[in-house]
ChimeraX commands (.cxc) that place a marker at each C-alpha (Angstrom):
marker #1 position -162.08,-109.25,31.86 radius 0.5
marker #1 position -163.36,-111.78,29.48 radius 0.5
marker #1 position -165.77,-113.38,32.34 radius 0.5
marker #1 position -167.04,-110.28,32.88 radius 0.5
marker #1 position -167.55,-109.54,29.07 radius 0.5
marker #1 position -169.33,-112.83,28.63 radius 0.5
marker #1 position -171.70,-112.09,31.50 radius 0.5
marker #1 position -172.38,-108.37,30.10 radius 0.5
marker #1 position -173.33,-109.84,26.83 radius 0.5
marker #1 position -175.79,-112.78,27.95 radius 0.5
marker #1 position -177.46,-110.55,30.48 radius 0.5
marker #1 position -177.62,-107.47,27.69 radius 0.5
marker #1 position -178.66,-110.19,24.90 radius 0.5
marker #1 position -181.60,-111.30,27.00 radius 0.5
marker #1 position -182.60,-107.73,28.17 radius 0.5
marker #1 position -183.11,-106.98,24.53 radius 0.5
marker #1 position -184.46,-110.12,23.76 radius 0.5
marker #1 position -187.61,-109.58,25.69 radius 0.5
marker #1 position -190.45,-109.56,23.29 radius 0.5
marker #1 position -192.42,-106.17,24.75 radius 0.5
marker #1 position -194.46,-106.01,21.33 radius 0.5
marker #1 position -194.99,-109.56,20.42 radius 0.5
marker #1 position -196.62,-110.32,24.53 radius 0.5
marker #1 position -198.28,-107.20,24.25 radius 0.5
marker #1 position -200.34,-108.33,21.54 radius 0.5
marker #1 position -200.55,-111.98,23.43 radius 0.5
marker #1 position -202.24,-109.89,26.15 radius 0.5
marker #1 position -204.69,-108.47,23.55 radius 0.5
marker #1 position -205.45,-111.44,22.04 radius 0.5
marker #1 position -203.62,-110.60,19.16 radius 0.5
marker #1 position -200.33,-112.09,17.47 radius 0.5
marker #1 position -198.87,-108.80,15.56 radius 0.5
marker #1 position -196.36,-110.84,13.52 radius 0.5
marker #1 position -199.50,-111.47,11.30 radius 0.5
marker #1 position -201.16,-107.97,11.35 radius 0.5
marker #1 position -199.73,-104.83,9.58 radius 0.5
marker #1 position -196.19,-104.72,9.28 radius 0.5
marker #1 position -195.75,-107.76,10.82 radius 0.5
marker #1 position -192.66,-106.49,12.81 radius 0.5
marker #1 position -192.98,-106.23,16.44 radius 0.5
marker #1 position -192.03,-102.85,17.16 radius 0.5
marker #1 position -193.49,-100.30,18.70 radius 0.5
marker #1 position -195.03,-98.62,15.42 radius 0.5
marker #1 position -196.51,-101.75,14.22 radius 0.5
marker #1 position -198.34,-102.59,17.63 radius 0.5
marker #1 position -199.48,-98.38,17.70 radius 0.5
marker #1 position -201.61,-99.37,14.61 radius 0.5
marker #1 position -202.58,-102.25,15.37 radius 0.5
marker #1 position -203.42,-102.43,19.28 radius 0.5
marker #1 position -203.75,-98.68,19.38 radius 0.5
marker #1 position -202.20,-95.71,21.05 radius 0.5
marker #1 position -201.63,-96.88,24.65 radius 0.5
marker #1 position -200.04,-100.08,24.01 radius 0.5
marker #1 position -197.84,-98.47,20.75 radius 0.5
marker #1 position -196.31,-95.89,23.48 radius 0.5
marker #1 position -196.39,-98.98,26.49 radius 0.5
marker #1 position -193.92,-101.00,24.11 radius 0.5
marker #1 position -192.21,-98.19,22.92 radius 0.5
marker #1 position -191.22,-97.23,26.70 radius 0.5
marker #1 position -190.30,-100.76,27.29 radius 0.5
marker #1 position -188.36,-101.06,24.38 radius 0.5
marker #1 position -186.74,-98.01,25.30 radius 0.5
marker #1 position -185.96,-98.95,28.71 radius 0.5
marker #1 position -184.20,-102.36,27.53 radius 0.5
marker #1 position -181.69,-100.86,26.23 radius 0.5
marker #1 position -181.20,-98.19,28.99 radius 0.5
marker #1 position -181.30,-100.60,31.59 radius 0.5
marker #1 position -178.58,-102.62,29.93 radius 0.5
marker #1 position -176.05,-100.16,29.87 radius 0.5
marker #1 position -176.65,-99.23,33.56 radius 0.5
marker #1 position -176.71,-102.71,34.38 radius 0.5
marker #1 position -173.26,-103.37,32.55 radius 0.5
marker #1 position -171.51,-100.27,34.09 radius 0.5
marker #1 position -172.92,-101.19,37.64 radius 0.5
marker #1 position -170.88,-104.83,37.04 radius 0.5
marker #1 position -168.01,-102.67,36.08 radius 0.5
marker #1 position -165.57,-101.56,39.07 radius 0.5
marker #1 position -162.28,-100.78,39.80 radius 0.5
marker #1 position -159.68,-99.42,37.27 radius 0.5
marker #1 position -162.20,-100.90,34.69 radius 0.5
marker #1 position -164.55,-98.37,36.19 radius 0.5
marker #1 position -162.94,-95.76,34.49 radius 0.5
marker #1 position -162.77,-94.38,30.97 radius 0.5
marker #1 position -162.57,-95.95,27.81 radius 0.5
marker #1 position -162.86,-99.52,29.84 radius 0.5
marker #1 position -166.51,-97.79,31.20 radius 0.5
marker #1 position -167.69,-97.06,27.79 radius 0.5
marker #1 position -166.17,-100.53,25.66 radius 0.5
marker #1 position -168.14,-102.43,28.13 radius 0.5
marker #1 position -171.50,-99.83,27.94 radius 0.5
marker #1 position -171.02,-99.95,24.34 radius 0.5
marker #1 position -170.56,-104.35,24.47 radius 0.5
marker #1 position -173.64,-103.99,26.46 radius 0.5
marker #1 position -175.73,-101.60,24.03 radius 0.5
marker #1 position -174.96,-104.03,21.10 radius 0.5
marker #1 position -175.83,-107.33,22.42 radius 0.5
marker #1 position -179.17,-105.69,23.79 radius 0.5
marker #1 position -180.11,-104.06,20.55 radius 0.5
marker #1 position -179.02,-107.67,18.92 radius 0.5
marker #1 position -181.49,-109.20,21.49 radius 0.5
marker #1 position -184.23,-107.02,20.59 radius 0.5
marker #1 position -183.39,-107.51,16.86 radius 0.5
marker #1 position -183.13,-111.16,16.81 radius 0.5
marker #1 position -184.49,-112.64,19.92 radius 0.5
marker #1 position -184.20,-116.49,20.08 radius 0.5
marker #1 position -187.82,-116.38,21.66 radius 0.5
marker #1 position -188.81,-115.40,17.89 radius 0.5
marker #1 position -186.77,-117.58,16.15 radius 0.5
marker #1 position -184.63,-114.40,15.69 radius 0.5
marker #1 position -187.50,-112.13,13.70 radius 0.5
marker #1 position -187.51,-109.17,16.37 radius 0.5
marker #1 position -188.12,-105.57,15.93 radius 0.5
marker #1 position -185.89,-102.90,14.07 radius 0.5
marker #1 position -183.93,-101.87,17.02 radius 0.5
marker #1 position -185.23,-97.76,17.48 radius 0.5
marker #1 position -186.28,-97.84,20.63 radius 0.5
marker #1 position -183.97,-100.00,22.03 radius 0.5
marker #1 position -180.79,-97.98,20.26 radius 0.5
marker #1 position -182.21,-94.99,21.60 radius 0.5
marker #1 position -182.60,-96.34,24.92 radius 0.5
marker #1 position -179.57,-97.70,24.92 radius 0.5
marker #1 position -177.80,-94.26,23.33 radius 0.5
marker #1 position -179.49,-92.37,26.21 radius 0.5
marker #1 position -177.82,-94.76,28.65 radius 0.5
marker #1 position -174.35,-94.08,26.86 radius 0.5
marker #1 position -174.69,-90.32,25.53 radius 0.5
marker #1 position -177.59,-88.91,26.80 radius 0.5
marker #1 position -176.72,-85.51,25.04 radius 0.5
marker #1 position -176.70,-87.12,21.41 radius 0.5
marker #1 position -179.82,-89.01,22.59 radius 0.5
marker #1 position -181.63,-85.72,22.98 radius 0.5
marker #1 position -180.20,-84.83,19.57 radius 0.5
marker #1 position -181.01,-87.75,17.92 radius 0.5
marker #1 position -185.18,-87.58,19.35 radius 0.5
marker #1 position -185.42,-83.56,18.10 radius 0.5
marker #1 position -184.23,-85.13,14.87 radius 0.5
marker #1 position -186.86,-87.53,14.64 radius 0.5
marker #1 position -189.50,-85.26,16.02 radius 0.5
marker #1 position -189.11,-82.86,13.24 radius 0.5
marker #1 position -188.93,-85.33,10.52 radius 0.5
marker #1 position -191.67,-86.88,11.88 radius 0.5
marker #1 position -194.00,-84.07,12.20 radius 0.5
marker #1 position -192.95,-82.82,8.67 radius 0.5
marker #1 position -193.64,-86.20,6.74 radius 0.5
marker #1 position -195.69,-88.16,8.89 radius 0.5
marker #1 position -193.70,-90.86,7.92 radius 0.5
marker #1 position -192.20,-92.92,11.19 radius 0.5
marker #1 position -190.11,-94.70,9.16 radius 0.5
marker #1 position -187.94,-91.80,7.30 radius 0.5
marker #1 position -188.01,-89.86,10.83 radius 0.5
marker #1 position -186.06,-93.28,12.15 radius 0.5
marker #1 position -183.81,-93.22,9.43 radius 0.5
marker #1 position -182.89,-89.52,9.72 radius 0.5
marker #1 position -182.47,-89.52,12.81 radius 0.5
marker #1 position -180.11,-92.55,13.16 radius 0.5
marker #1 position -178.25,-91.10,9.89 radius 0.5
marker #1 position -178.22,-88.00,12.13 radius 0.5
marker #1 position -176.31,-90.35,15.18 radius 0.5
marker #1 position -172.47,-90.15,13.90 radius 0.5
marker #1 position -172.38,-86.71,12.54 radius 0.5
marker #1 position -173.89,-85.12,16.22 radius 0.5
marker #1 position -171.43,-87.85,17.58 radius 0.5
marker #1 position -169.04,-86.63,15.60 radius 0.5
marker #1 position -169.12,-82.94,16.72 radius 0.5
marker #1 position -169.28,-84.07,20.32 radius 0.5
marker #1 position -166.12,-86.36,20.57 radius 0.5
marker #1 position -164.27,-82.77,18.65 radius 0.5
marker #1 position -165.50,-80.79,21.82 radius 0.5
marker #1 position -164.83,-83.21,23.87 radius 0.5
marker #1 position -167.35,-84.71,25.55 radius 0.5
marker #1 position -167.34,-88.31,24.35 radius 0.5
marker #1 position -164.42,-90.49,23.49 radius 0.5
marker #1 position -163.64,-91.74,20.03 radius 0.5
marker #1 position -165.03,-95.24,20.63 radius 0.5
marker #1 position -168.37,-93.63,20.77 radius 0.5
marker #1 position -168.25,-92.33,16.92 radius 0.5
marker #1 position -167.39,-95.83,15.83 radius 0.5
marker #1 position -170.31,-96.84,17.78 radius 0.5
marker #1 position -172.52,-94.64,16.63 radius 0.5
marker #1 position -171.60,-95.70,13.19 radius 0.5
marker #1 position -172.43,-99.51,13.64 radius 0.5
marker #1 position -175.94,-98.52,15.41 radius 0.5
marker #1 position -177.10,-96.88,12.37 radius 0.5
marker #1 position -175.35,-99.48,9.96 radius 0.5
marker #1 position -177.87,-101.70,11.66 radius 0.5
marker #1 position -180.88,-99.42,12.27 radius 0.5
marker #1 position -180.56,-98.83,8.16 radius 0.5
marker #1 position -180.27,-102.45,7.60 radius 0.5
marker #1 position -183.26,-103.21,9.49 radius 0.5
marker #1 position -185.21,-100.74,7.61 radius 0.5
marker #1 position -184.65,-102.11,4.01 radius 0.5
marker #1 position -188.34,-103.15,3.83 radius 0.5
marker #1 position -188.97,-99.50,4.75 radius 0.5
marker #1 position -186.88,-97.85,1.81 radius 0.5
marker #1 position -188.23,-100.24,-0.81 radius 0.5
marker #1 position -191.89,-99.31,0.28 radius 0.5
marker #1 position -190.78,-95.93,0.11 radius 0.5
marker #1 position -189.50,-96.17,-3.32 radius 0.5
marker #1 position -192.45,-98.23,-4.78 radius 0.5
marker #1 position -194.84,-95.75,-2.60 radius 0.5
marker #1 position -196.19,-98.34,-0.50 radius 0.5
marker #1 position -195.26,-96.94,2.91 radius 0.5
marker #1 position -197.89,-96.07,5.74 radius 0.5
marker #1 position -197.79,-92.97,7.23 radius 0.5
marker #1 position -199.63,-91.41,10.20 radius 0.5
marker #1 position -202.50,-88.75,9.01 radius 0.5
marker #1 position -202.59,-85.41,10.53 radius 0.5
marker #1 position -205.33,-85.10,12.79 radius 0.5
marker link #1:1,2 radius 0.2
marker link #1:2,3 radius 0.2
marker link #1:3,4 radius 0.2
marker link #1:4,5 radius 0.2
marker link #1:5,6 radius 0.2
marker link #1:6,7 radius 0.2
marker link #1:7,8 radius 0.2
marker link #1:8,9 radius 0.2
marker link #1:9,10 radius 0.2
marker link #1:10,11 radius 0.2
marker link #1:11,12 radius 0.2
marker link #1:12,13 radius 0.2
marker link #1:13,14 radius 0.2
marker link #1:14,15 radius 0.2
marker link #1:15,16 radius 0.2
marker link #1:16,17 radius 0.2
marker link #1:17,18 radius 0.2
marker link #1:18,19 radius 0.2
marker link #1:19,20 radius 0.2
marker link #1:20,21 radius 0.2
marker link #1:21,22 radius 0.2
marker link #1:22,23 radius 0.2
marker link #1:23,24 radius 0.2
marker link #1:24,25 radius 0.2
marker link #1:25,26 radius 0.2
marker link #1:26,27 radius 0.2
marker link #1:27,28 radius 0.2
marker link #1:28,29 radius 0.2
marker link #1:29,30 radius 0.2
marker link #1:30,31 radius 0.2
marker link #1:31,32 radius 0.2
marker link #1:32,33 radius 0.2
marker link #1:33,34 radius 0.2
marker link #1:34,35 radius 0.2
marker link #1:35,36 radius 0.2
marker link #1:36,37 radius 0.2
marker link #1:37,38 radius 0.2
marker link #1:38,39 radius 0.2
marker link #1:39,40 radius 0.2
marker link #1:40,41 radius 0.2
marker link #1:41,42 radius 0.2
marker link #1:42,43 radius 0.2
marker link #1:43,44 radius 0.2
marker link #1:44,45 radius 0.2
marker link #1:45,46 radius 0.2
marker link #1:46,47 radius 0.2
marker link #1:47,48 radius 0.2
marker link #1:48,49 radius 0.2
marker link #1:49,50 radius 0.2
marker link #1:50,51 radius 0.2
marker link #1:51,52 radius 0.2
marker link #1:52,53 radius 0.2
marker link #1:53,54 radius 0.2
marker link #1:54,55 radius 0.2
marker link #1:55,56 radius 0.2
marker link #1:56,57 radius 0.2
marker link #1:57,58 radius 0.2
marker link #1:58,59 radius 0.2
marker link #1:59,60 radius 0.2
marker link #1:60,61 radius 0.2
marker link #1:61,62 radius 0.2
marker link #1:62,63 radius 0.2
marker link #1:63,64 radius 0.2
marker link #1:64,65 radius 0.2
marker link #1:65,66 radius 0.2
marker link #1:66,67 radius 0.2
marker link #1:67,68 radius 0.2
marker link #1:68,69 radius 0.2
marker link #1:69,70 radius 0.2
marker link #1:70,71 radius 0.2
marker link #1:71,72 radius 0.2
marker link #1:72,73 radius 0.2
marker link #1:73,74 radius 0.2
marker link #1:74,75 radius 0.2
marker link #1:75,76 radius 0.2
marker link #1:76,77 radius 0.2
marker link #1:77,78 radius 0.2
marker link #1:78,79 radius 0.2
marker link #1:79,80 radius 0.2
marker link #1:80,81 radius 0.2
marker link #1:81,82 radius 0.2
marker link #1:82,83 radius 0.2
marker link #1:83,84 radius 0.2
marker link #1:84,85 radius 0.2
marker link #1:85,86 radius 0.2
marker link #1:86,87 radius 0.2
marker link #1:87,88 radius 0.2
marker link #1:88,89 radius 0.2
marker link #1:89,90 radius 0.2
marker link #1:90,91 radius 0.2
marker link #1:91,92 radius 0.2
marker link #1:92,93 radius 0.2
marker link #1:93,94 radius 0.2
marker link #1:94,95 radius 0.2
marker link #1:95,96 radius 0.2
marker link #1:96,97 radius 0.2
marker link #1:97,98 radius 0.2
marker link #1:98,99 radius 0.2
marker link #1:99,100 radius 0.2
marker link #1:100,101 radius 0.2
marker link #1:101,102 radius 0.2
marker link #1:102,103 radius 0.2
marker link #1:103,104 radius 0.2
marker link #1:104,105 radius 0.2
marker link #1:105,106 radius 0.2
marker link #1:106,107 radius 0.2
marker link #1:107,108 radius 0.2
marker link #1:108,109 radius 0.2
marker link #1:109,110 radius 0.2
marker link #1:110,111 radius 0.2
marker link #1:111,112 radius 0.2
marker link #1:112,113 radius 0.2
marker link #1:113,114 radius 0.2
marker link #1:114,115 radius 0.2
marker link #1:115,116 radius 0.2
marker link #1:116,117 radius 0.2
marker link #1:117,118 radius 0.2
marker link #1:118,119 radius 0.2
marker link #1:119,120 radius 0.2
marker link #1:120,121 radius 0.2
marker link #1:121,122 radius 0.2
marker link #1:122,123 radius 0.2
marker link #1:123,124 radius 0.2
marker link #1:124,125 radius 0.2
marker link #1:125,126 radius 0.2
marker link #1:126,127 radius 0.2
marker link #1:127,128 radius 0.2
marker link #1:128,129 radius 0.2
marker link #1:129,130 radius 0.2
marker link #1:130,131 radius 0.2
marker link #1:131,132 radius 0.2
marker link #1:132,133 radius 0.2
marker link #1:133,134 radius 0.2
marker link #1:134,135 radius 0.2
marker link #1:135,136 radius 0.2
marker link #1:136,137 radius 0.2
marker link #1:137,138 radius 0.2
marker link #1:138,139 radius 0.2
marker link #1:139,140 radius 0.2
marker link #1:140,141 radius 0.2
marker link #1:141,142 radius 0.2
marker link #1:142,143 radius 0.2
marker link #1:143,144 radius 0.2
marker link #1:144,145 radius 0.2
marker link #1:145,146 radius 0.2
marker link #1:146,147 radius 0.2
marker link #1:147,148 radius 0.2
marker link #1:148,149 radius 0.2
marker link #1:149,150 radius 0.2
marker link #1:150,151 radius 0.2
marker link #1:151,152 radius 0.2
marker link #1:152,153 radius 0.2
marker link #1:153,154 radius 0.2
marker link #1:154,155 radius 0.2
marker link #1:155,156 radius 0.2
marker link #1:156,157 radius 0.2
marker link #1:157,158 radius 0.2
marker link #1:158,159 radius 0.2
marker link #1:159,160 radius 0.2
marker link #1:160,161 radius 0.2
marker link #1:161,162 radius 0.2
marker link #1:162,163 radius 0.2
marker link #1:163,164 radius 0.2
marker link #1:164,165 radius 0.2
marker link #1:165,166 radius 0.2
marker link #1:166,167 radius 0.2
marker link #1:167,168 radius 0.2
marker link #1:168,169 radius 0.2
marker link #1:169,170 radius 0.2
marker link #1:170,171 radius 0.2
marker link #1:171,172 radius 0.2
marker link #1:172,173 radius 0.2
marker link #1:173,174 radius 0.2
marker link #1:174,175 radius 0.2
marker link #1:175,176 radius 0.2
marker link #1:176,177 radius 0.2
marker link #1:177,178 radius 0.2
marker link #1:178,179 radius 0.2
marker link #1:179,180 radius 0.2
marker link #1:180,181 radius 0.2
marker link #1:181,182 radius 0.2
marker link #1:182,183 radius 0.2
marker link #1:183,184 radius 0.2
marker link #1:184,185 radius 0.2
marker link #1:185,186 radius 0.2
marker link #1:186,187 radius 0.2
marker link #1:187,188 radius 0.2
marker link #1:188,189 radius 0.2
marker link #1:189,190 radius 0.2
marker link #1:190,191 radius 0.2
marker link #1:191,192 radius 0.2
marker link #1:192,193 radius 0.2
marker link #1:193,194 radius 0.2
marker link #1:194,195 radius 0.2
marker link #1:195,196 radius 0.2
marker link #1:196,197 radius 0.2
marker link #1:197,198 radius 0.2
marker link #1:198,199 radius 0.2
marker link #1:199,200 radius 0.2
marker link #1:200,201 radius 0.2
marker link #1:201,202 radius 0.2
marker link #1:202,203 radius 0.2
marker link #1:203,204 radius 0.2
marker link #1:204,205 radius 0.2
marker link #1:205,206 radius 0.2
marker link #1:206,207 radius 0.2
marker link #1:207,208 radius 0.2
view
């Protein structure tokens, strides 16, 4: 069990560590550590490469984490196949990718803030609370403009719809402790964002 741990978190790790935002701005000529934000993410690389490549890294992003789950529960077979051994190692696999993503040793661990990839990587785990968890953001989103406090609602949102799903039964308890530690970590990569939100610094997207 421990081999096959290992292997689920090196392969996850370097899934997530893939630097989607940083080469797309290689491609365009551009490094987007030193435009903007200066994160990596999908947001940053919208404003500053535009529309097509914003949603090309966000998909990528996305599908990091996704494929890492699938990947880990493809490795996983036998009685180990089964539940809660199906979702420890989906859930070992969703953390080392969104650690990848977060702090990729490409970037001399500076990555991006880990939304895409968590959702991804949610969707690969609980694809109901993913679906939650994206209305969320769409209405906060559309109501402030702001993608920043849509990301942080919306992962705030994680444990509580997590919450009400393991009491009806339809995800283990694992999964709420989970769902905690992903938005632990999507909150603690947004501190930048609350302290321009205090000091009323923070970009938002205009209506159009």
């Amino acid at each position: 069990m421990f081999a096959l741990t290992l292997i689920i978190v090196v392969v996850s790790y370097f899934f997530g560590s893939i630097p989607n935002g940083y080469m797309a701005g290689r491609l365009s000529g551009v490094d987007v550590r030193r435009q903007g934000s200066g994160n990596i993410g999908a947001t940053n690389v919208l404003r500053v490469l535009g529309k097509p490549w914003g949603f090309a890294v966000f998909f990528l992003d996305a599908l990091k984490g996704f494929a890492a789950v699938r990947v880990a529960l493809l490795l996983v077979n036998g009685e180990l196949s089964a539940a809660p051994y199906a979702e420890s190692f989906a859930i070992v696999a969703a953390a080392a990718c969104v650690c990848g993503h977060s702090f990729p040793v490409w970037l001399r661990f500076k990555g991006g803030k880990g939304v895409a990839t968590s959702a991804g990587a949610i969707f690969g785990v609980m694809p109901i609370a993913a679906i939650a968890i994206f209305l969320v953001w769409g209405v906060v989103f559309l109501t402030t403009r702001y993608v920043s406090v849509a990301s942080i609602a919306a992962a705030s949102a994680l444990p509580v719809i997590v919450a009400l799903l393991v009491y009806l039964g339809r995800y283990g308890t694992i999964l709420l402790y989970f769902s905690i530690a992903m938005t632990a970590l999507v909150l603690w990569r947004h501190r930048s964002n609350f302290a321009r939100l205090r000091a009323g610094t923070e970009q938002r997207f205009a209506r159009k």
